[in-house]
C-alpha positions in Angstrom: 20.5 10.7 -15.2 16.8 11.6 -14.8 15.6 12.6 -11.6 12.2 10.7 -10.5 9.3 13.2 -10.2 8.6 12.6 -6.6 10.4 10.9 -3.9 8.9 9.7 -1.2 9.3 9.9 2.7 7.6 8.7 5.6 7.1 11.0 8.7 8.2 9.1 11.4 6.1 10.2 14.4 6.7 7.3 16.2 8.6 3.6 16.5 5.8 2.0 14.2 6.3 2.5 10.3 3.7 4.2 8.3 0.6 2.0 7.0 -0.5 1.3 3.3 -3.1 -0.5 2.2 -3.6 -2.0 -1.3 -6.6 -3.2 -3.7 -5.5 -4.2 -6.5 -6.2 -7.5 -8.9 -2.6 -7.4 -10.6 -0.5 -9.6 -8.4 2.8 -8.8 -9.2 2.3 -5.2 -8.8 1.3 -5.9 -5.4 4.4 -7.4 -5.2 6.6 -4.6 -6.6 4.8 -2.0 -4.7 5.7 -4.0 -1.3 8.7 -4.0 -2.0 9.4 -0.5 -2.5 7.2 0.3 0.2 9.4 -1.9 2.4 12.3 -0.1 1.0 11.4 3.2 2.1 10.3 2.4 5.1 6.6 1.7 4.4 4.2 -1.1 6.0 2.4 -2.5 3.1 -1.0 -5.1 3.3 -2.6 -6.2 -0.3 -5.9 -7.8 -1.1 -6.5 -8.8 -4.4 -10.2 -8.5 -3.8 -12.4 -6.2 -2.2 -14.1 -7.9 -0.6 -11.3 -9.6 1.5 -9.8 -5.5 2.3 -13.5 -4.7 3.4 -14.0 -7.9 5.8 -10.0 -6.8 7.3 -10.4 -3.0 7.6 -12.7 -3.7 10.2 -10.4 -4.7 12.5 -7.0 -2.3 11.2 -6.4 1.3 10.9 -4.1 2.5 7.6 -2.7 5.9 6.8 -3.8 5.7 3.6 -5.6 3.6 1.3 -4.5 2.9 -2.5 -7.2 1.2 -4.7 -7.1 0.3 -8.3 -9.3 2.4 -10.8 -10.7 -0.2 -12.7 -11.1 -3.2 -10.2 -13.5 -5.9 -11.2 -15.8 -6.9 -8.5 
């Protein structure tokens, strides 16, 4: 069985889950990246449009940000 390249863990620091936010215009990988977020213990938000991330990140903090390459705006 083939091993996956990277595995990933979240430092826990504290009682809150680590942040992830996502642009991306695909839907359902939005979906299937929440989920595996969720499954390892990741708090995932999604905006399919920049525009709608831009207006929210005002008001939220992330630990990191994952945005797609070739988003149409």
């Amino acid at each position: 069985m083939n091993e996956p390249l990277l595995k990933i863990k979240p430092i826990q620091t504290s009682e809150q889950k680590p942040k992830i936010l996502l642009v991306d215009d695909d839907p359902v990988f939005c979906r299937i990246l929440s989920a595996a977020a969720e499954k390892h213990g990741f708090a995932l938000t999604s905006f399919q449009r920049p525009r709608d991330a831009y207006e929210y990140i005002a008001t939220a903090s992330y630990d990191i940000a994952l945005l797609d390459y070739d988003l149409g705006v």
